[in-house]
C-alpha positions in Angstrom: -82.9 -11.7 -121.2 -82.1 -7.9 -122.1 -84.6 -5.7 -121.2 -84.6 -2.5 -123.5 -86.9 0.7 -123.7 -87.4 2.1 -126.8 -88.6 5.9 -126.4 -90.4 7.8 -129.4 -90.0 11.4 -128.4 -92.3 14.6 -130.0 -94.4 14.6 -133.5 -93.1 10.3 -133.7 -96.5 9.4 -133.1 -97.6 11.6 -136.4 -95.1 9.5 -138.7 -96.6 8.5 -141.9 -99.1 11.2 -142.1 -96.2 14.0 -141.3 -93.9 14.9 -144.0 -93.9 11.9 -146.0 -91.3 13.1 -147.8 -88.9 13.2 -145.0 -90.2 10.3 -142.6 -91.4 8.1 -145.1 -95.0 6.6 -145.5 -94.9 3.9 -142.9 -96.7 4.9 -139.7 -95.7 4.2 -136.2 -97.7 1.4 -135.3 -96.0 -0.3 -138.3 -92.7 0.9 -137.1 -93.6 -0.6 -133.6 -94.3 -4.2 -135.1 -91.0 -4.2 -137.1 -89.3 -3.0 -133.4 -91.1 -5.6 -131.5 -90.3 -8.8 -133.9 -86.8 -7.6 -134.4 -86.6 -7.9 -130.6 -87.8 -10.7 -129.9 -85.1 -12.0 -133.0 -82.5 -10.2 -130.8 -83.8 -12.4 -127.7 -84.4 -8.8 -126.1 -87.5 -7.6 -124.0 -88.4 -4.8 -125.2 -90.6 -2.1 -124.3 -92.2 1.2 -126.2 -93.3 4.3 -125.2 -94.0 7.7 -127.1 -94.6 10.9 -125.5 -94.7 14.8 -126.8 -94.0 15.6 -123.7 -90.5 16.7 -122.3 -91.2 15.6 -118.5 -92.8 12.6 -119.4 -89.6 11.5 -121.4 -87.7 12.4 -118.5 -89.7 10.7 -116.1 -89.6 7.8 -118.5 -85.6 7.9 -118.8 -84.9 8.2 -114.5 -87.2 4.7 -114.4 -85.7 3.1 -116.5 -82.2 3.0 -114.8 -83.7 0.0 -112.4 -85.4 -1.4 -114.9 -83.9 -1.4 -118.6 -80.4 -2.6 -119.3 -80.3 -0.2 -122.3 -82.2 2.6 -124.1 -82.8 3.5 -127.8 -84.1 7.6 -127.7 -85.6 8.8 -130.6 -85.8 12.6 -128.8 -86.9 14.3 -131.8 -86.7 18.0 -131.9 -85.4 17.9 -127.8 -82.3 16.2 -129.4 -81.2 19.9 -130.4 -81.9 21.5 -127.2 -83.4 19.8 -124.1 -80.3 19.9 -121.6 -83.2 18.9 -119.6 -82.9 15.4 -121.4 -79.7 15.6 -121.6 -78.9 15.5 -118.1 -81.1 13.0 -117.8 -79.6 10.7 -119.2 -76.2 11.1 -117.9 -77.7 10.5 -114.5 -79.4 7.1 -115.4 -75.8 5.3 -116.2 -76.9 2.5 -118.7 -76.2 2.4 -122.5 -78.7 5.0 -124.3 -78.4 5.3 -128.6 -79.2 8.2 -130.0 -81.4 7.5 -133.3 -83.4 9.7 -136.2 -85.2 8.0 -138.7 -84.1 10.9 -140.9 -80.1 12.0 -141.6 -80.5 15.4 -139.5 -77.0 16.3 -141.3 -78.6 16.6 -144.5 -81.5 19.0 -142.9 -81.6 22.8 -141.3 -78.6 23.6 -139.7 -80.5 24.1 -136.4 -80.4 20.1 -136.4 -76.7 19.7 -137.0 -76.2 20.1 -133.3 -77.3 17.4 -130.4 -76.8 18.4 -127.0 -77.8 14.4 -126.3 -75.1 12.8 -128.6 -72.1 13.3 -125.7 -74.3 11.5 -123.1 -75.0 8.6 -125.6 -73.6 5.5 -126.0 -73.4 6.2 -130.0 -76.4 7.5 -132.0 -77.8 6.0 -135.7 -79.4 8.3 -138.1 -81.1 8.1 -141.6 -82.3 4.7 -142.2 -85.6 5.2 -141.6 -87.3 2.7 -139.5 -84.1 0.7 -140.0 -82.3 3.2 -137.4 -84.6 1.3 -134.6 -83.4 -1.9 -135.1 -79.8 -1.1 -136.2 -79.6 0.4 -132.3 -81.2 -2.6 -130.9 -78.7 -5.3 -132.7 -75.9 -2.5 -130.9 -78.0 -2.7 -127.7 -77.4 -6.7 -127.6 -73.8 -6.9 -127.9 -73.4 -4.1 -125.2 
């Protein structure tokens, strides 16, 4: 069985309450049931972890290279500049997809630009909650 981490980078664990408008209503814990069962649909093992924390995520991302066979990365604002991150993941060599639950095309200009998307695998934006488990049905064909 695929094993797969499913990381929820800064302000993810405030969706529902934070810009509703944007994010949508449905909180994270929700999100995190819908990511689980679709999983376990996908015959994957799947893992979640959320941090606000840039060194955690990295910590997070070097461990899971003997670990995880793959890697969804929901990085947040880091997408746009955390080389950090970045590097990261081109040093852990196993299948990472970028996702936003938002289309970051149709935001600020500032978050046009992801320094992550050339280390990624491919990357799956604005579908909401959907993005998750769009990436894990790539995850289980890779």
């Amino acid at each position: 069985m695929k094993k797969v981490l499913v990381i929820h980078g800064p302000n993810l664990n405030m969706v529902g309450i934070r810009e509703p408008g944007i994010y949508g209503n449905i909180g994270i814990d929700a999100i995190n049931e819908k990511i689980m069962s679709h999983a376990h649909e996908l015959e994957l093992e799947c893992t979640i972890f959320q941090s606000n924390f840039e060194g955690a995520i990295i910590d997070k991302l070097q461990q899971s290279r003997t670990e995880f066979d793959g890697v969804v990365l929901n990085a947040g604002a880091y997408t746009h500049y955390s080389i950090a991150i970045r590097d990261a993941i081109a040093a852990i060599d196993i299948p990472v997809i970028e996702v936003h639950l938002s289309n970051v095309h149709k935001r600020e200009e500032f978050r046009h630009t992801s320094v992550i998307a050339p280390v990624c695998v491919g990357g799956i934006y604005g579908f909401g909650k959907n993005s998750y488990l769009l990436a894990l049905n790539a995850l289980s064909t890779l």
